[in-house]
KEPA-546526 format. One record per residue (C-alpha): x, y, z. Coordinates in steps of 0.5 Angstrom, whole numbers, plus 2048, in hexadecimal, padded with zeros to 3 digits. Layout:
% residues N
XYZ ...
//
This chain:
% residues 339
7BE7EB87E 7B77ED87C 7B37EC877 7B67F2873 7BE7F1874 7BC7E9872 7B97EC86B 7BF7F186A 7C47EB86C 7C07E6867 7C07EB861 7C87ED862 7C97E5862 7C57E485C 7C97E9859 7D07E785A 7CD7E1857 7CA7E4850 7D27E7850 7D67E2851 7D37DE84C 7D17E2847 7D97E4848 7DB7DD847 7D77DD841 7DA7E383E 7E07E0840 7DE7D983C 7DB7DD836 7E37E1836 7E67DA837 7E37D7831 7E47DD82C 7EB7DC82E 7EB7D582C 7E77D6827 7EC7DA825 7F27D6826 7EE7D0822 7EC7D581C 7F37D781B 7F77D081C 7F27CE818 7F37D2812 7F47D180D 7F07CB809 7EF7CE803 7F37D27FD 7F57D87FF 7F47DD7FA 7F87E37F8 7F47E97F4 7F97ED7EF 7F47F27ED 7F97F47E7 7FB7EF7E1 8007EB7E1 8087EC7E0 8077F37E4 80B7F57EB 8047F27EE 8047EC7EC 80B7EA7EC 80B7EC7F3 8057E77F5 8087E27F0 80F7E27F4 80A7E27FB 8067DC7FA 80C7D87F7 8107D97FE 8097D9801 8087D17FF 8107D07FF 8107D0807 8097CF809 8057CA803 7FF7CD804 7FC7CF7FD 7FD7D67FA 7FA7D97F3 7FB7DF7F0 7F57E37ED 7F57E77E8 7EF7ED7E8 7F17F27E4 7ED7F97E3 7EA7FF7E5 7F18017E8 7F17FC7EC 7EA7FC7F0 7E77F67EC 7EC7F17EF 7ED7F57F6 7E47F57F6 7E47EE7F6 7E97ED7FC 7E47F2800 7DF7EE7FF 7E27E8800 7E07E3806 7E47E580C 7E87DF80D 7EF7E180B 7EE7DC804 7EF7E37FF 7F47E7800 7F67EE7FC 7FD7F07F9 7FA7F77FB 7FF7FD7F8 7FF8057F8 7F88047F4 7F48027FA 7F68087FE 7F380D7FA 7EE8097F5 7E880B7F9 7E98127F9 7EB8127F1 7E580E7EF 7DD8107F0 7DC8097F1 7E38057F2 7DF7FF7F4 7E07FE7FB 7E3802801 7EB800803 7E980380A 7E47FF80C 7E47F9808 7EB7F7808 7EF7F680D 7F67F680D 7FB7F080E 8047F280C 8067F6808 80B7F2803 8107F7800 8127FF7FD 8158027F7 8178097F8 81380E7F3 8198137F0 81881A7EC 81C8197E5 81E81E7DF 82281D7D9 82981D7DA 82A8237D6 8258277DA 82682E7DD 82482A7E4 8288277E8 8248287EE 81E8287F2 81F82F7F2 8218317EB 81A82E7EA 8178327EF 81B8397ED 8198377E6 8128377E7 81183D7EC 8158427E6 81083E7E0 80A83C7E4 8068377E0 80C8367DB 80F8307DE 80B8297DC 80B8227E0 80A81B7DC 8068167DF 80280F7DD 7FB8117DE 7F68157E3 7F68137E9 7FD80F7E8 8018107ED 8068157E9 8018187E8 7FE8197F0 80581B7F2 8068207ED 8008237F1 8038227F7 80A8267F5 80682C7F2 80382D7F8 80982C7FC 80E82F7F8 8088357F7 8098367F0 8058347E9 8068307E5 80282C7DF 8038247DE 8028207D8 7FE8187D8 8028137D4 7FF80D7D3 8068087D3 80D8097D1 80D80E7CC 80D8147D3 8158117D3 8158137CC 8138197CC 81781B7D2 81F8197D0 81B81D7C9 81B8237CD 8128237CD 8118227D4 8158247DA 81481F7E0 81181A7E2 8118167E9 81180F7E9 8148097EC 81B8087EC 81B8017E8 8178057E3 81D8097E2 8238067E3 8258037DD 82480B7DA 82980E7E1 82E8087DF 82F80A7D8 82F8117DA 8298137D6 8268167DC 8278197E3 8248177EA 82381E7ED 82081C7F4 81E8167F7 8168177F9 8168117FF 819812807 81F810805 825810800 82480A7FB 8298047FB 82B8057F4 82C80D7F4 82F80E7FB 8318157F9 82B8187F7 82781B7FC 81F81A7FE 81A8207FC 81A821804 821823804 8208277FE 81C82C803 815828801 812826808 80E820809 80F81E801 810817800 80C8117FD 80F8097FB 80B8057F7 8098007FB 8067F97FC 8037F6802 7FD7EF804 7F77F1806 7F07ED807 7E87ED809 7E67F280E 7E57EE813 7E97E8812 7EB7E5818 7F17E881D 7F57E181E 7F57E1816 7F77E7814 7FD7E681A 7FE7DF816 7FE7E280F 8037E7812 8077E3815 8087DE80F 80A7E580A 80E7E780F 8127E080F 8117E0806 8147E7806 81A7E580A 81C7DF804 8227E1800 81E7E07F9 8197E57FC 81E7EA7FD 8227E97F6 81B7EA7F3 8197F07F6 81F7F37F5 81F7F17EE 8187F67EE 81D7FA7F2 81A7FA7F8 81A7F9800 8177F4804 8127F7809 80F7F280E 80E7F4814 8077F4818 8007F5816 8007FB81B 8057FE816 8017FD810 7FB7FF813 7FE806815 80280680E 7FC805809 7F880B80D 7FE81080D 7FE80E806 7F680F805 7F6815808 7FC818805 7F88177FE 7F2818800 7F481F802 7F781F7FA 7F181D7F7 7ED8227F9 7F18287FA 7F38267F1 7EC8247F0 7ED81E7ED 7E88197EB 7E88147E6 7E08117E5 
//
């Protein structure tokens, strides 16, 4: 071999060596992430674990937390609390967990607020996008469209009739702007392409005025309405969720109805810190999962009137965009903005 074969030989050598090693040591690196890992979440938790309701207490939010974290210390022992921050909508409790440490210690009791806030708000406080990450979703309520029983309506689409023959007549009550009454009252004019005009209440009194004849329909959780459907003061006229409901099994969806691609649940779901480790996130699941599977759990989300969901974080990751893209889309489209 001469000189120059001995120097190409010699550097071909020193740089499988370079290789080899600096394989094993990503290798090494790649290991004791893993473990690293593995020791963080078998280690979790230490500390009190705190759930943020970022609404008052006695709400649907609330009693959903509440009934989690009781389960939640029953089969584990760790320590849970519950935390009330309310205000803002909803945005000062669920800013305080996005700018939380990233440690799986705050937890959010997130519902539908927290897929459109940011778009409804010129400073929600946070970015539910980036800054939050998205654990199980908990439970669904279906969303009805009701009217007063002695209403000319008796579906969807004498509702749209109506308002096609009297456009801007027929009117819409609902809690507030930006409450999803509101927003879904969006979506059906647009869906339905007719106009209509709608009306904020600020409490009870919208029931009121309806079975008096001063206001026509309202979108609503079927808990919220039951109590007037079983006493026959009003009439459920489509079921604004994918599929027919448990307790009106012979009224059929908005989509049955001919509106394609409406439907919405009110909603409960966990989430926590962007950036949270993943072995913890998959811990928090795998414990929620195994709280929503207790028969308390199920009897008090039935009591709310709602399912339980569970599943994987892929599923709610995937759930919680469809729903910010679906309001988004809303939002600007209705031009509505609340500062």
């Amino acid at each position: 071999m001469n000189e120059h074969e001995t120097g190409i030989a010699q550097t071909v050598s020193s740089t499988r060596r370079r290789l080899a090693l600096g394989l094993a040591g990503a290798g090494l690196a790649l290991g004791g992430a893993l473990v690293a890992g593995e020791v963080q979440a078998q280690a979790w938790p230490t500390q009190t674990i705190r759930i943020i309701v970022p609404f008052g207490p006695g709400g649907g939010v609330d009693i959903v937390a509440r009934t989690l974290s009781e389960e939640w210390v029953k089969q584990t022992g760790h320590k849970v609390a519950v935390e009330n921050r309310a205000g803002a909508g909803g945005n000062i409790g669920s800013a305080s967990v996005a700018k939380s440490a990233a440690d799986g210690y705050t937890l959010l009791l997130a519902s539908n607020s927290n897929s459109y806030n940011d778009f409804l708000y010129s400073s929600a406080g946070y970015n539910p996008a980036t800054e939050l990450a998205p654990v199980m979703q908990i439970g669904r309520v279906p969303i009805v469209l009701v009217a007063a029983a002695n209403s000319r309506f008796k579906s969807v689409q004498d509702v749209i009739a109506a308002a096609k023959a009297e456009p801007g007549k027929l009117n819409f009550a609902h809690f507030g702007f930006g409450s999803s009454g509101h927003l879904l009252y969006e979506l059906f004019i647009r869906k339905a392409g007719i106009t209509a005009i709608h009306v904020p209440y600020k409490g009870n009194e919208l029931y009121t005025d309806m079975l008096a004849g001063r206001t026509d329909l309202v979108f609503n959780n079927q808990l919220g309405v039951m109590s007037f459907v079983r006493a026959g003061q009003m009439r459920v006229l489509g079921v604004v969720s994918g599929d027919r409901s448990a307790l009106l099994p012979d009224v059929p969806t908005m989509e049955q109805q001919g509106l394609a691609d409406f439907k919405a649940d009110v909603w409960w779901g966990v989430m926590t810190r962007a950036g949270t480790p993943a072995p913890v996130i998959a811990q928090i699941n795998s414990i929620l999962n195994k709280v929503l599977t207790a028969p308390e759990v199920i009897k008090r989300l039935e009591a709310q009137g709602a399912t339980a969901v569970g599943g994987t974080t892929d599923h709610f990751e995937k759930f919680f965009a469809s729903e910010r893209a679906t309001w988004q889309k809303v939002i600007s489209e209705g031009k509505i903005t609340i500062d």
